[in-house]
NUBAGU-627883 format. One record per residue: residue number from 1; x, y, z of N, C-alpha, C, O in turn. Coordinates in Angstrom, 2 decimals. Layout:
NUBAGU-627883
{NUM,{X,Y,Z},{X,Y,Z},{X,Y,Z},{X,Y,Z}}
...
This chain:
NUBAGU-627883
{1,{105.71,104.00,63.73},{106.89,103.27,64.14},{108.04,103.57,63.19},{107.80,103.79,62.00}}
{2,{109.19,103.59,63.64},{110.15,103.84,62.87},{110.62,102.49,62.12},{109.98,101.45,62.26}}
{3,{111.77,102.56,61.33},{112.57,101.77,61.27},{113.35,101.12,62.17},{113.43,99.90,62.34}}
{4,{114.00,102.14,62.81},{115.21,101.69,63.96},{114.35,100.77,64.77},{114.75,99.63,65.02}}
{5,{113.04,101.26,65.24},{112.61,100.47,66.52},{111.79,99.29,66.07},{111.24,98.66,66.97}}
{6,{111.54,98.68,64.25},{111.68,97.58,63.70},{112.69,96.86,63.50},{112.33,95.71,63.23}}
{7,{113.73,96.97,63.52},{114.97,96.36,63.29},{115.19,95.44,64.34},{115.09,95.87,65.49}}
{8,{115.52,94.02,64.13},{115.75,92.74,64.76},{117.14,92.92,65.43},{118.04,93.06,64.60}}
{9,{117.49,92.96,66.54},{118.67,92.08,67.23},{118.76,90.86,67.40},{117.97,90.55,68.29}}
{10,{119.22,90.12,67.08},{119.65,88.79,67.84},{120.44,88.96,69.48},{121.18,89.93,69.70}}
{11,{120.17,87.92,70.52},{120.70,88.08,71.50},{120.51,86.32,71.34},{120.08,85.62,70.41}}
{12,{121.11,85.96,72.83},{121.29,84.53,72.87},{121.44,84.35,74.58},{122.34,84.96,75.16}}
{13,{120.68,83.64,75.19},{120.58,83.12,77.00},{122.11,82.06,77.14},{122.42,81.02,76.56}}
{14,{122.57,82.61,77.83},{123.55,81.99,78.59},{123.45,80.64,79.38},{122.30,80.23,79.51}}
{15,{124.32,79.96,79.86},{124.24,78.82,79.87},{123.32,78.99,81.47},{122.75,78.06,82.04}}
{16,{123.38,80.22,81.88},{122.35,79.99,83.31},{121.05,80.74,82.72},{120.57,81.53,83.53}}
{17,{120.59,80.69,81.86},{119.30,81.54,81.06},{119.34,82.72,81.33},{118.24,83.26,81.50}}
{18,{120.52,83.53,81.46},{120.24,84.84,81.72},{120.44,85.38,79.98},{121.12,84.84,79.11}}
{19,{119.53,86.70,79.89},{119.73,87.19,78.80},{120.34,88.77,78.44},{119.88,89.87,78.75}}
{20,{121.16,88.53,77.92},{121.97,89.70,77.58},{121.20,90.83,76.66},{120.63,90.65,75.58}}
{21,{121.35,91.98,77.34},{120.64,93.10,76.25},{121.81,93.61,75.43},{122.90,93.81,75.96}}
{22,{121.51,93.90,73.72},{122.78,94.22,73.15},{122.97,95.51,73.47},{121.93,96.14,73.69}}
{23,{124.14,96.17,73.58},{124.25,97.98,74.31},{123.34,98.61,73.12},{122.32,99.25,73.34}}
{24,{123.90,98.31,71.78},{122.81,99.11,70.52},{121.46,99.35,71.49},{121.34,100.51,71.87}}
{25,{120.24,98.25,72.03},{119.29,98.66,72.46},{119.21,99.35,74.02},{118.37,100.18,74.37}}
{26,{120.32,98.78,74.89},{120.14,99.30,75.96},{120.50,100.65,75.82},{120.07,101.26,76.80}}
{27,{121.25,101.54,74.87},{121.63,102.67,74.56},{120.32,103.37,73.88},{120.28,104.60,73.87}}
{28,{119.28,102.65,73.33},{118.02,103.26,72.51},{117.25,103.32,73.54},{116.30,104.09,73.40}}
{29,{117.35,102.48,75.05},{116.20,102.61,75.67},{116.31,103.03,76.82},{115.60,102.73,77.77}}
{30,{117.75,104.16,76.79},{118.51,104.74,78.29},{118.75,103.77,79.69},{118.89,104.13,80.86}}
{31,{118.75,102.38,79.10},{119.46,101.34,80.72},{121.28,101.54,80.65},{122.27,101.57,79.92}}
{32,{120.73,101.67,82.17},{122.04,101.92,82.67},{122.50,100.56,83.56},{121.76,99.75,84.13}}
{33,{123.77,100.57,83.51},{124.25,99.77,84.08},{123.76,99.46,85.65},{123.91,100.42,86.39}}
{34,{123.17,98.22,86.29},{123.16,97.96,87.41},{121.38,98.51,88.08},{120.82,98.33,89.16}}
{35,{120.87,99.36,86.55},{119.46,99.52,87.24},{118.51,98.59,86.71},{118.50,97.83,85.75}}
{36,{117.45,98.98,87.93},{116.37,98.30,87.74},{115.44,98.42,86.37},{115.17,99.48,85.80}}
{37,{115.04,97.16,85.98},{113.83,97.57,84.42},{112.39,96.06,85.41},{112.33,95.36,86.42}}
{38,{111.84,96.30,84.58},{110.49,95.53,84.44},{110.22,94.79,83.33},{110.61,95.25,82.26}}
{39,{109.57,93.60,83.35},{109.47,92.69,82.54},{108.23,91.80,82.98},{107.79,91.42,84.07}}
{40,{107.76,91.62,81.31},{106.47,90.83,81.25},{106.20,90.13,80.28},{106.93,90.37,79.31}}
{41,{105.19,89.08,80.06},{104.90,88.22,79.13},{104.06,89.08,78.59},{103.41,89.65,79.46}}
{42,{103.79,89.45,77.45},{102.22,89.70,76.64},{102.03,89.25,75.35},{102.71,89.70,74.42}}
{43,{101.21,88.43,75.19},{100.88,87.39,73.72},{102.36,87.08,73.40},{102.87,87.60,72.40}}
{44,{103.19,86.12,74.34},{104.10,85.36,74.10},{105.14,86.02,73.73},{105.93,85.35,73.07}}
{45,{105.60,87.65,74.02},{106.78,88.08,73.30},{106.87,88.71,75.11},{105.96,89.17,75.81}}
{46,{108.20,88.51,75.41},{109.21,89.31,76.27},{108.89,90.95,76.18},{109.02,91.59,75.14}}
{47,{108.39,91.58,77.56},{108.86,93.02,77.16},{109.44,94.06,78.67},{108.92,94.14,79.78}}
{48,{110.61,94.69,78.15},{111.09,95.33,79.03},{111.18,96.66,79.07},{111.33,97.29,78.02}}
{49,{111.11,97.18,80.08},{111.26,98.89,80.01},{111.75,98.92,81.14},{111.78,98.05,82.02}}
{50,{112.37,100.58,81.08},{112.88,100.92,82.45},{111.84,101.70,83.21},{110.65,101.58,82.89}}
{51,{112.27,102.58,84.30},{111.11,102.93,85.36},{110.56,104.23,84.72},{109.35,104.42,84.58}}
{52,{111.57,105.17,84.30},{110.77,106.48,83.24},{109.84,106.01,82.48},{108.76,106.60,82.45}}
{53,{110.01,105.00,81.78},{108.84,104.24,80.54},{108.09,104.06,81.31},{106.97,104.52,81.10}}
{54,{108.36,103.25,82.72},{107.02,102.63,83.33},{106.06,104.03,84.02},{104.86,103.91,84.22}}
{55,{106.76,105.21,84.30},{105.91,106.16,84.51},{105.37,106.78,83.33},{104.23,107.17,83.54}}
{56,{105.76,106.99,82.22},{105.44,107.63,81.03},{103.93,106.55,80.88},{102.85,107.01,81.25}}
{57,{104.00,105.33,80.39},{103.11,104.91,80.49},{101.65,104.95,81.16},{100.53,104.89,80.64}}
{58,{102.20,105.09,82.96},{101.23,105.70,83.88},{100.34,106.86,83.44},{99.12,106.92,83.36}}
{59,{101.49,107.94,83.12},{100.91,108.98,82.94},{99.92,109.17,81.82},{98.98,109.96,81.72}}
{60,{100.43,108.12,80.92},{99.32,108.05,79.40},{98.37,107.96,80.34},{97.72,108.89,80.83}}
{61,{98.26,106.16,80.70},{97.01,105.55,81.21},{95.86,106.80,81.86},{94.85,107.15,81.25}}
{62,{96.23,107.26,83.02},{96.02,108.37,83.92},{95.57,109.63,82.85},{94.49,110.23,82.84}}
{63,{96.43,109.76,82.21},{95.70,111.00,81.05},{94.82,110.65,80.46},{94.59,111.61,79.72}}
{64,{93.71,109.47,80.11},{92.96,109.15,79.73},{91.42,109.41,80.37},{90.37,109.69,79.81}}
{65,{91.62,109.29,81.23},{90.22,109.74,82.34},{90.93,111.20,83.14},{91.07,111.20,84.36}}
{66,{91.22,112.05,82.53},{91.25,113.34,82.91},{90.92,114.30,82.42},{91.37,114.72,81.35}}
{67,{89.71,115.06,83.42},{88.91,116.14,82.56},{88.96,116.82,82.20},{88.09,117.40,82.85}}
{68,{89.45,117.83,81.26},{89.59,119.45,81.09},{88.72,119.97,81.96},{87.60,119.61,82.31}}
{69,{89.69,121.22,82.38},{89.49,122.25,83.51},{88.97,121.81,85.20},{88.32,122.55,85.93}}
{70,{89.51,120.20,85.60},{89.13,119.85,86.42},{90.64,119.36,87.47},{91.18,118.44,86.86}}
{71,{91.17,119.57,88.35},{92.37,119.33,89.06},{91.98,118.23,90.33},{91.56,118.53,91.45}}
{72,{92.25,116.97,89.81},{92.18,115.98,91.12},{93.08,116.39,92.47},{93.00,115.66,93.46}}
{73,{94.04,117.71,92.50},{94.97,117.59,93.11},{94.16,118.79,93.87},{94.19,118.87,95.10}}
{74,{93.53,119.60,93.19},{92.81,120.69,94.17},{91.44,119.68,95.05},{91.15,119.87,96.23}}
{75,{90.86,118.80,94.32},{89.84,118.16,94.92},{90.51,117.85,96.18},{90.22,118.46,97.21}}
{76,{91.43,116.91,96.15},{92.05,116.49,97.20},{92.05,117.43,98.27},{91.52,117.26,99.37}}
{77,{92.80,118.62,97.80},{93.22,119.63,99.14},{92.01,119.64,99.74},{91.85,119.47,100.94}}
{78,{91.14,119.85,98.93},{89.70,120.66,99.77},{89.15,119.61,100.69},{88.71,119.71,101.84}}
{79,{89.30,118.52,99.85},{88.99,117.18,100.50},{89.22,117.27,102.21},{88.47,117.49,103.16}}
{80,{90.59,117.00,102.08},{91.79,117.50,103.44},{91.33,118.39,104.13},{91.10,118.15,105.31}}
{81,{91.10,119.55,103.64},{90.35,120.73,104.63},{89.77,120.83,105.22},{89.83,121.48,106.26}}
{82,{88.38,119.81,104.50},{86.81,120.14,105.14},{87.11,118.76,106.43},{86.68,118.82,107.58}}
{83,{87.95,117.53,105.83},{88.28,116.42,107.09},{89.14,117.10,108.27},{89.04,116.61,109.40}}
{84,{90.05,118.32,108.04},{90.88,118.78,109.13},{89.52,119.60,109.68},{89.35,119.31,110.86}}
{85,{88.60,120.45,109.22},{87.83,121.29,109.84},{86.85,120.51,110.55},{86.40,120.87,111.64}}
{86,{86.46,119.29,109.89},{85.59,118.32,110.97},{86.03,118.03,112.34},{85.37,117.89,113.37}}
{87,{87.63,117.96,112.07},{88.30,117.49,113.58},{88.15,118.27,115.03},{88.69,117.82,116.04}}
């Protein structure tokens, strides 16, 4: 972990509980104005990301149970093949 991504902001909820991201972080974590992010509780701390993070993530997860020298994407085709050749 770095420094930068230890370093505390303060922010503060508005009088309708909405919460403001300071640009410092929305600029560290590429949100753009008007898009969509994701948000969740985990052990009581707030966490947000945008949709690249939420695929980067995927792709970890997903890279975890993937085999060397094995292509789920060729399985598939063949998959497809032998069900089109049944038809």
């Amino acid at each position: 972990m770095t420094v930068e991504r230890l370093k505390k902001v303060r922010a503060r909820l508005d009088s309708q509980g909405r919460l403001l991201i300071p640009a410092e972080l929305r600029e560290q974590l590429g949100m753009k104005p008007g898009e969509t992010v994701f948000l969740r509780v985990n052990d009581e701390l707030l966490e947000v990301w945008t949709p690249e993070a939420g695929w980067r993530m995927a792709q970890a997860l997903a890279a975890q149970y993937k085999t060397p020298g094995h292509s789920v994407v060729d399985e598939l085709i063949a998959d497809r093949r032998a069900d089109a050749a049944r038809e």
